[in-house]
C-alpha positions in Angstrom: -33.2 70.5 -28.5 -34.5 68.8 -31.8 -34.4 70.5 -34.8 -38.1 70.8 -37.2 -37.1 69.8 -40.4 -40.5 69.8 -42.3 -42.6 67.8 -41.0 -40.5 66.2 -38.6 -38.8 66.6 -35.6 -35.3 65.6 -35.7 -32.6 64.6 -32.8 -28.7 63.8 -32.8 -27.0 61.2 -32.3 -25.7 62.8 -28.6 -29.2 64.3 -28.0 -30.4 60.2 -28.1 -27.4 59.4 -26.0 -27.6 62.1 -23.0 -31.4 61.0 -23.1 -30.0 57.0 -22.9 -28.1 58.0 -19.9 -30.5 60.1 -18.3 -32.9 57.9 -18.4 -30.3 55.0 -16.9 -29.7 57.2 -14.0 -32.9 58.1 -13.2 -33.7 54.6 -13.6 -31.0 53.1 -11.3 -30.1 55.9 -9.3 -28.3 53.4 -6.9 -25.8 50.6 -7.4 -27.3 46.3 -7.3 -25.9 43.1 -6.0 -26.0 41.5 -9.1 -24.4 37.9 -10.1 -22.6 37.1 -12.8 -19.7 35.1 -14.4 -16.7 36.5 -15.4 -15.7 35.4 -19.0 -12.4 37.5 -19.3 -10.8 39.7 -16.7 -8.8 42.1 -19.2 -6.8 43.4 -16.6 -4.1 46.4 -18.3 -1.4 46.8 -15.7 0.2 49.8 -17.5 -3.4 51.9 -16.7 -4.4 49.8 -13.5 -7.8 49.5 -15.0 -10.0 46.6 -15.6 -12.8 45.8 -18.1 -14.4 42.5 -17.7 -16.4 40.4 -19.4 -19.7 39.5 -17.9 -21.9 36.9 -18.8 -24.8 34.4 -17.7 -25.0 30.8 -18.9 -28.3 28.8 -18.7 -27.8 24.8 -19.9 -24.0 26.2 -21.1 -25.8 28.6 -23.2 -25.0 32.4 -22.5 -28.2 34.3 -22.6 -26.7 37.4 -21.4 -23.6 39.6 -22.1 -22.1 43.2 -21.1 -19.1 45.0 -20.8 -18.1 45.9 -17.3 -15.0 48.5 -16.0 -13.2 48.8 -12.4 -11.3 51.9 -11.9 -7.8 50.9 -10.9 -8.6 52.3 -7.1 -11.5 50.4 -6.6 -9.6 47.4 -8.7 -6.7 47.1 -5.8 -9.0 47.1 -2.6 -11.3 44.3 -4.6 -8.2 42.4 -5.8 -6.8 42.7 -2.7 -9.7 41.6 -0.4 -10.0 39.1 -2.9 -6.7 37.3 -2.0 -7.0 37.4 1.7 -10.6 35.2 1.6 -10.1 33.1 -1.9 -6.3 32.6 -1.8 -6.6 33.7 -4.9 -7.0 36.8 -7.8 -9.7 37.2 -9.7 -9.3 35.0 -13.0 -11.2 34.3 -15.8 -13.9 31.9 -15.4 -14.8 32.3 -11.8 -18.5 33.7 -10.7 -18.8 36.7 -8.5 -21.3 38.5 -6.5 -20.6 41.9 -6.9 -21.9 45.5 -6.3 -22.6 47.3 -9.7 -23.8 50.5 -11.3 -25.3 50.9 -14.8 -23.9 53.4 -16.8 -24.5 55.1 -20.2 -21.7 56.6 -21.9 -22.2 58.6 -25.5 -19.5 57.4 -27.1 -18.5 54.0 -25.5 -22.0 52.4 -24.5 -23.6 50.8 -21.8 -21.4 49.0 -19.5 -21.5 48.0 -15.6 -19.2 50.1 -13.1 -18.3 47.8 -10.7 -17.5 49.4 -7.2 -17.2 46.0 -4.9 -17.0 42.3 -5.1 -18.0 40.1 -2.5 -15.1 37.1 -2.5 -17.4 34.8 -0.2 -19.7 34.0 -2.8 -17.1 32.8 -5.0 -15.4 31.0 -2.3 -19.3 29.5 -1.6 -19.7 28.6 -4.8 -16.8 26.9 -5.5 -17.8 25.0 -2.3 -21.2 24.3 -3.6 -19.6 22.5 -6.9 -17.1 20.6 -4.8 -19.8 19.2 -2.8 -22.5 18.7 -6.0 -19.1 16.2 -7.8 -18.4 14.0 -4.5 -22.1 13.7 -4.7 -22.2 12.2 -7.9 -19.2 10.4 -8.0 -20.4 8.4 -4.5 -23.7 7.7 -6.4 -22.2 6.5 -9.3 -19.8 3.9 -6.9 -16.6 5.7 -8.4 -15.2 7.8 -5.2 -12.8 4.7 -4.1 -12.3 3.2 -7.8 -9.3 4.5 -8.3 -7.8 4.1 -4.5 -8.4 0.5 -5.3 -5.9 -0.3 -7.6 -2.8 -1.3 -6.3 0.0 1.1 -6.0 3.1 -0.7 -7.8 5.9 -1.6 -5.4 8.2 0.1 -7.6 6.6 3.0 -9.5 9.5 3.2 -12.0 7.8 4.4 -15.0 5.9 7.5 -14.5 3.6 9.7 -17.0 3.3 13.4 -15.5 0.8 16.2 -16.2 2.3 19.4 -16.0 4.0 22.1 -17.4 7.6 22.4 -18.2 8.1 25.5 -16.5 5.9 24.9 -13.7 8.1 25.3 -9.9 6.6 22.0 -8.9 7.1 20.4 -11.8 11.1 21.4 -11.2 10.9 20.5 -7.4 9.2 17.2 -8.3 12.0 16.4 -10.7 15.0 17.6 -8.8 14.0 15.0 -6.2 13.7 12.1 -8.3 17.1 13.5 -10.4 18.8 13.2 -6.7 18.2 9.6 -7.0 18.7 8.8 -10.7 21.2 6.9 -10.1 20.5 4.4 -7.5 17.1 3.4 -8.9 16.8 4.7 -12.9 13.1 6.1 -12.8 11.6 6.8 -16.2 9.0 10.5 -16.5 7.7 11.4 -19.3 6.0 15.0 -19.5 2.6 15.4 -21.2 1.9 19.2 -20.7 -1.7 20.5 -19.9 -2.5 23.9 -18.6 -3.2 23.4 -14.9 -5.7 26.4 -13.6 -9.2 27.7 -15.3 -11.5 26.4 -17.2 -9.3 25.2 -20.4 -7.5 22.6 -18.2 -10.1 20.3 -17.5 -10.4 19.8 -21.0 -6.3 19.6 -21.5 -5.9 17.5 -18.5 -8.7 15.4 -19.4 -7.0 14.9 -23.2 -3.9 14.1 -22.3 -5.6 11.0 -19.4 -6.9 10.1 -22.5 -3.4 9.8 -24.7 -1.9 7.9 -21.4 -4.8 5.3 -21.0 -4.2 4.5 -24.5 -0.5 3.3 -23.9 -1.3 2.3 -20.0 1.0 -0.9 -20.6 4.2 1.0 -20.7 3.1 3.0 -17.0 2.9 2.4 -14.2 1.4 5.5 -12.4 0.1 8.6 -13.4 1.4 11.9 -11.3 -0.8 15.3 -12.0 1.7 18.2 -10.8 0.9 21.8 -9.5 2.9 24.5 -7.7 0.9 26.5 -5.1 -2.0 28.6 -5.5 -5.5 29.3 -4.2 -8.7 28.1 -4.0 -9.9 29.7 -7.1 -6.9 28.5 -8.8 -8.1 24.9 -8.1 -11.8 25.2 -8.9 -11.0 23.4 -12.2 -10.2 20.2 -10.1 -13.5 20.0 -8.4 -14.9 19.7 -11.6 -17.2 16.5 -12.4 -15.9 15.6 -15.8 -11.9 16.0 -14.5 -12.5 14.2 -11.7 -14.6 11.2 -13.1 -11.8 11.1 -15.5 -8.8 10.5 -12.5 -11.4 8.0 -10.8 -12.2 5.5 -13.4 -8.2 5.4 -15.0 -6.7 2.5 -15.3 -3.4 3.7 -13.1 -3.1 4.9 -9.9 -3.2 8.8 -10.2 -0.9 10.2 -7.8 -1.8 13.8 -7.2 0.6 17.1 -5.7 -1.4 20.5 -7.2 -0.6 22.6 -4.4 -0.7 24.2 -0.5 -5.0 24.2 -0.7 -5.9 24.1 2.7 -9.5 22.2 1.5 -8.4 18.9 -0.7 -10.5 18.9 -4.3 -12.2 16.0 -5.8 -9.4 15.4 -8.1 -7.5 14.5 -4.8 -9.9 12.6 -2.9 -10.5 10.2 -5.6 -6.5 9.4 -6.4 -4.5 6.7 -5.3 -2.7 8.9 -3.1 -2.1 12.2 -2.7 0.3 14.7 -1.1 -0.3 18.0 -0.6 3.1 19.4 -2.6 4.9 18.0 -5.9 8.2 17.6 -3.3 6.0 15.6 -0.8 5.2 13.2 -3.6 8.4 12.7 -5.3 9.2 11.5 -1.5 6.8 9.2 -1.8 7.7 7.8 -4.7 11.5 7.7 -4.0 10.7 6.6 0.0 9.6 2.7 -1.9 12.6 2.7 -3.4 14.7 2.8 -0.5 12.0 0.9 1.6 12.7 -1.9 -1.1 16.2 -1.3 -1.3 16.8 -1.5 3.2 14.7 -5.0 2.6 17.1 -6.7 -0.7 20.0 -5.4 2.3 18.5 -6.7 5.5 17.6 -10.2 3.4 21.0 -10.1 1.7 22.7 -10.2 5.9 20.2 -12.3 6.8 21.1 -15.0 4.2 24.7 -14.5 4.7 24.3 -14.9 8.6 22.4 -18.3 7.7 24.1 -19.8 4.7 26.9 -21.2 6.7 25.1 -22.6 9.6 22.5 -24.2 7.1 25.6 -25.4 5.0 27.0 -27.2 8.6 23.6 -28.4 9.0 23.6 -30.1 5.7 26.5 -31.5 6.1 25.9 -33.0 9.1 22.5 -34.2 7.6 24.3 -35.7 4.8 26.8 -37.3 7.2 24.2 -39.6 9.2 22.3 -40.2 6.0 25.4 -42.3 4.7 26.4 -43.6 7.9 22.7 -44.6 8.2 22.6 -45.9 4.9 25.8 -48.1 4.7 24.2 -49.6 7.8 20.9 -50.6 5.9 22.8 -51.8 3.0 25.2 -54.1 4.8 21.7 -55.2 7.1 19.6 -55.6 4.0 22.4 -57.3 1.9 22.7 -60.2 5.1 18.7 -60.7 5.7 18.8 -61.1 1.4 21.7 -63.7 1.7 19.8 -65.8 4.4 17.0 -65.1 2.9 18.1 -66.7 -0.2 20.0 -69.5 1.4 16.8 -70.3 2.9 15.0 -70.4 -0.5 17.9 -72.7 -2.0 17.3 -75.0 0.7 13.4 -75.0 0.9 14.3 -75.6 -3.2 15.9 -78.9 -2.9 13.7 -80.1 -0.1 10.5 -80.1 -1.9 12.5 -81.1 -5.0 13.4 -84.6 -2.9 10.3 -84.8 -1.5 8.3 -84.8 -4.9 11.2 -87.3 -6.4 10.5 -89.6 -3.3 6.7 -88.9 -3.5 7.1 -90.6 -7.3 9.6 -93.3 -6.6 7.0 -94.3 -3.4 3.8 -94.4 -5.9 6.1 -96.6 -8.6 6.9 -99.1 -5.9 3.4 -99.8 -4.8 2.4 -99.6 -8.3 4.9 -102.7 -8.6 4.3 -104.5 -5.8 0.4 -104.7 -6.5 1.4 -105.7 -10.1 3.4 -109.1 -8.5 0.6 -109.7 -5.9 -2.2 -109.9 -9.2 0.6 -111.7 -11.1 0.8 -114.6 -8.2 -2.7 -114.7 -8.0 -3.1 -114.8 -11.4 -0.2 -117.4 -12.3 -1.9 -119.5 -9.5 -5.4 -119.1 -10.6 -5.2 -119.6 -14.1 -1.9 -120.9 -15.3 -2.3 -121.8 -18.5 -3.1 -118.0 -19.3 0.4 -117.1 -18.0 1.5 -116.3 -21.8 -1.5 -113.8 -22.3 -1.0 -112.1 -19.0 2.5 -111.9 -18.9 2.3 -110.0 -22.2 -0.1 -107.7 -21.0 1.6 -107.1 -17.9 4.5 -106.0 -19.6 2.6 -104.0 -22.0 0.7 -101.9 -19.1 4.3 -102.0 -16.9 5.7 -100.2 -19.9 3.0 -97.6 -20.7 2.8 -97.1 -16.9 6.5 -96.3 -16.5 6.1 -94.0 -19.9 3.6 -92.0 -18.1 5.9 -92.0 -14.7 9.0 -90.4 -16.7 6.4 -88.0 -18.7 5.2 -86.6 -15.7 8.5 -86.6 -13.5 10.0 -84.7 -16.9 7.0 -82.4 -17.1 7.5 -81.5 -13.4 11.2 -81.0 -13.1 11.5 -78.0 -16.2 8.7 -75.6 -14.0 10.7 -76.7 -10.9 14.1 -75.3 -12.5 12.4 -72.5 -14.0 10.7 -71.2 -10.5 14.2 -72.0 -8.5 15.7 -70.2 -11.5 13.7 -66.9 -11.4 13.9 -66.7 -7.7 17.1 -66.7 -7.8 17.8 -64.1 -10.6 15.7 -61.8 -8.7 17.3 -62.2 -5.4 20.5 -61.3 -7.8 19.5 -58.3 -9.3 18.0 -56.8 -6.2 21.8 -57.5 -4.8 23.0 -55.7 -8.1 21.0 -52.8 -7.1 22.0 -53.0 -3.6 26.0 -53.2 -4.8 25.6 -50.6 -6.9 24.4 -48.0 -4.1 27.1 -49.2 -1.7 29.6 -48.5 -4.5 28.2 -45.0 -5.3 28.7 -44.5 -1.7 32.0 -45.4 -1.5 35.0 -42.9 -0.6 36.4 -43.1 -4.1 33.1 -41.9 -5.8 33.2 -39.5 -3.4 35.9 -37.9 -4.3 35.1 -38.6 -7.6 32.4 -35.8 -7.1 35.3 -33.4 -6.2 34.9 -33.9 -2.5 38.6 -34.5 -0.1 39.2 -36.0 2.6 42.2 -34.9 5.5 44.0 -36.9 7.0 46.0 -36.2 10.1 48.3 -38.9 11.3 46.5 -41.5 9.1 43.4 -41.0 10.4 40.4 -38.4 8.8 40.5 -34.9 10.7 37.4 -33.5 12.0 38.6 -30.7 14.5 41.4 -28.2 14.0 42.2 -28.2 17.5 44.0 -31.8 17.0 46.5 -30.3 14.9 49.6 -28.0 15.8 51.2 -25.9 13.9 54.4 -27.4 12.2 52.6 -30.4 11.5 51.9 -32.4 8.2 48.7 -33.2 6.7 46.9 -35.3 3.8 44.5 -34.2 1.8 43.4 -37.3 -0.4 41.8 -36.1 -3.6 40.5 -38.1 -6.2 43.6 -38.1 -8.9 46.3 -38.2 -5.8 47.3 -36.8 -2.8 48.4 -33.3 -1.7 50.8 -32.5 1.5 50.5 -29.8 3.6 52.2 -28.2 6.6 50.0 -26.7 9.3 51.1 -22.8 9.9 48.6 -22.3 12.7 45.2 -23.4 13.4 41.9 -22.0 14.5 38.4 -23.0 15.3 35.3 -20.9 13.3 32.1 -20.9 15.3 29.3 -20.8 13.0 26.8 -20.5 15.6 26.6 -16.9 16.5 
């Protein structure tokens, strides 16, 4: 009861408090559903007991905040429940639905008893955020960004997310270690927490440090052992997975044994569902690559020898063919140039005979005019005699000037026929000779001879027998110890 101290009526500090919590359980004489995100779980394992943090966020901004407790009985159903539906305990972070009471202690305060919790609203709304990401990320054109980059054919140098002493982190490694030493692939560890709310922004950081040396990657793996759904909310979140969609590597993705795939995952170059299932991956390429080198590598060695025959062979008839158009082309060019030489001296006659034709007329016409002349006017046989004389001589000056100015362009034509004809003999000498067995050998080629005669088929030879091999500095001599026939045909 309050105590009357003068004019006033004064209460304690536990009269105040058992009227607080009165008045709270007359005011909520029943537990609520109420919603709610739960900021810390500050489980104590020695007590069983659990006293959450509650709070609600509007725009990121909390605009509410209490203290809650679970006894440890009703803590071990809830937690329990809990697991079967979400695959996962409660952690910090996650929302709940849950069935609450308000209470009003005097010494520790207000706070929410919390008697149930209702795992399929948390397993809804991580649901709900899944489906809200793909959303944006198929608006924005980035769900297939990153699944278009090629996958290298060889993803030898790998950056990994994870943590040290994460079991698929060790499972991922002790595949690749298995192989180490067939195909030397390089990791590198850049460690990020992998669950709750802090790894998006770890993961996120350390995409970041990788983009910014991209040139020494080749892929990017983000590694997680097993867990639940709740465990992989993170990965569903927008941010995170924008991140793995627009990086310039392939992500490759193993976080866990979720039976529903996360956006992280949908939007990565490839994913498999455990670290050990991807390390497969990565090693099956290598030995993919390494069955083709083999299968090329018996291949070629199954063909070299029969293209090597076939060459030969090739090379063979090319010669043969070839000595045959040089010894043709070198008779047509002699003929040829015998019938030049003589088609030379005939017109040269003819052009001589042409000139000593036109000087006889010339003087024949002179003697006719002379006669007529020496019988017409005879006493003018001194003046025309001299002139006749003068005109024979400049007329026979001009005959030898043009016969002399003919005969050097005659030479010179006969001459430059005939030095071509010679040169493109030279030529044609010159490619018989290369041709020839010694240059042949020259080349380091042989030549064996069996009986004096070239051997082309073991089967001609018996054992016992003594062969020549002619090389190009000498000769060597060799008896036959037995004999066989290689079919390079098969």
């Amino acid at each position: 009861m309050p105590e009357q101290i003068g004019q006033r009526k004064v209460y304690t500090l536990l009269e105040v408090a058992e009227c607080l919590r009165v008045s709270m359980e007359n005011l909520f004489p029943q537990a609520l559903w109420i919603r709610a995100e739960m900021l810390k779980v500050n489980y104590y394992p020695h007590s069983g007991h659990c006293y959450p943090d509650l709070v609600e966020k509007r725009n990121d901004q909390v605009v509410a905040q209490m203290r809650a407790h679970i006894w440890n009985s009703d803590f071990q159903d809830i937690q329990r429940r809990f697991r079967e539906v979400v695959g996962a305990p409660l952690q910090d972070g996650i929302k709940i639905l849950f069935l609450g009471q308000p209470v009003y202690h005097p010494r520790y305060g207000l706070s929410l008893r919390i008697l149930d919790i209702d795992p399929h609203y948390t397993l809804g709304d991580l649901e709900r955020e899944r489906r809200q990401t793909l959303a944006r990320l198929r608006a924005e054109g980035l769900l297939d960004r990153n699944k278009r980059l090629p996958i290298p054919l060889l993803p030898r140098r790998l950056a990994i997310i994870s943590v040290r002493t994460s079991r698929g982190y060790a499972d991922f490694m002790k595949v690749l270690d298995a192989v180490q030493d067939r195909f030397q692939i390089f990791t590198m560890l850049f460690p990020a927490l992998l669950q709750g709310e802090a790894a998006v922004d770890q993961i996120r950081r350390r995409l970041e440090q990788i983009a910014a040396v991209a040139h020494h990657f080749d892929a990017v793996a983000i590694i997680r052992g097993g867990g639940g759904e709740a465990g992989l909310s993170c990965y569903n979140n927008y941010d995170l997975a924008r991140a793995v969609a627009t990086f310039p590597l392939p992500v490759f993705t193993g976080i866990g044994h979720a039976t529903n795939e996360t956006v992280v995952e949908m939007v990565a170059a490839y994913n498999a569902i455990t670290p050990t299932q991807l390390a497969h991956f990565i090693v099956e390429r290598f030995v993919e690559a390494e069955e083709a080198l083999n299968q090329a590598q018996t291949l070629l060695m199954q063909h070299v020898p029969r293209l090597l025959k076939d060459l030969k062979r090739f090379l063979r008839d090319n010669i043969t063919t070839l000595t045959r158009t040089v010894r043709e082309t070198g008779r047509s060019q002699h003929v040829l140039l015998q019938r030049y030489s003589l088609r030379l001296v005939r017109r040269t006659g003819h052009l001589l005979a042409q000139h000593r034709a036109s000087r006889g007329r010339l003087f024949m016409l002179l003697r006719q005019g002379a006669l007529k002349v020496i019988w017409a006017q005879r006493y003018h046989v001194d003046i025309y005699t001299k002139t006749i004389d003068r005109e024979v001589r400049i007329l026979k000056h001009d005959l030898h000037r043009s016969l002399a100015d003919c005969m050097p362009r005659v030479i010179r034509q006969a001459t430059e026929l005939l030095r071509r004809q010679r040169k493109e003999l030279m030529a044609l000498e010159r490619n018989v000779h290369n041709l020839s067995p010694e240059q042949v050998l020259r080349r380091g080629y042989s030549i064996t001879l069996h009986r004096g005669k070239a051997l082309k088929d073991p089967q001609q030879v018996s054992a016992g027998e003594t062969l020549e091999t002619l090389v190009y500095l000498g000769k060597v001599l060799s008896i036959v110890q037995s004999s066989e026939t290689i079919s390079h045909d098969e």
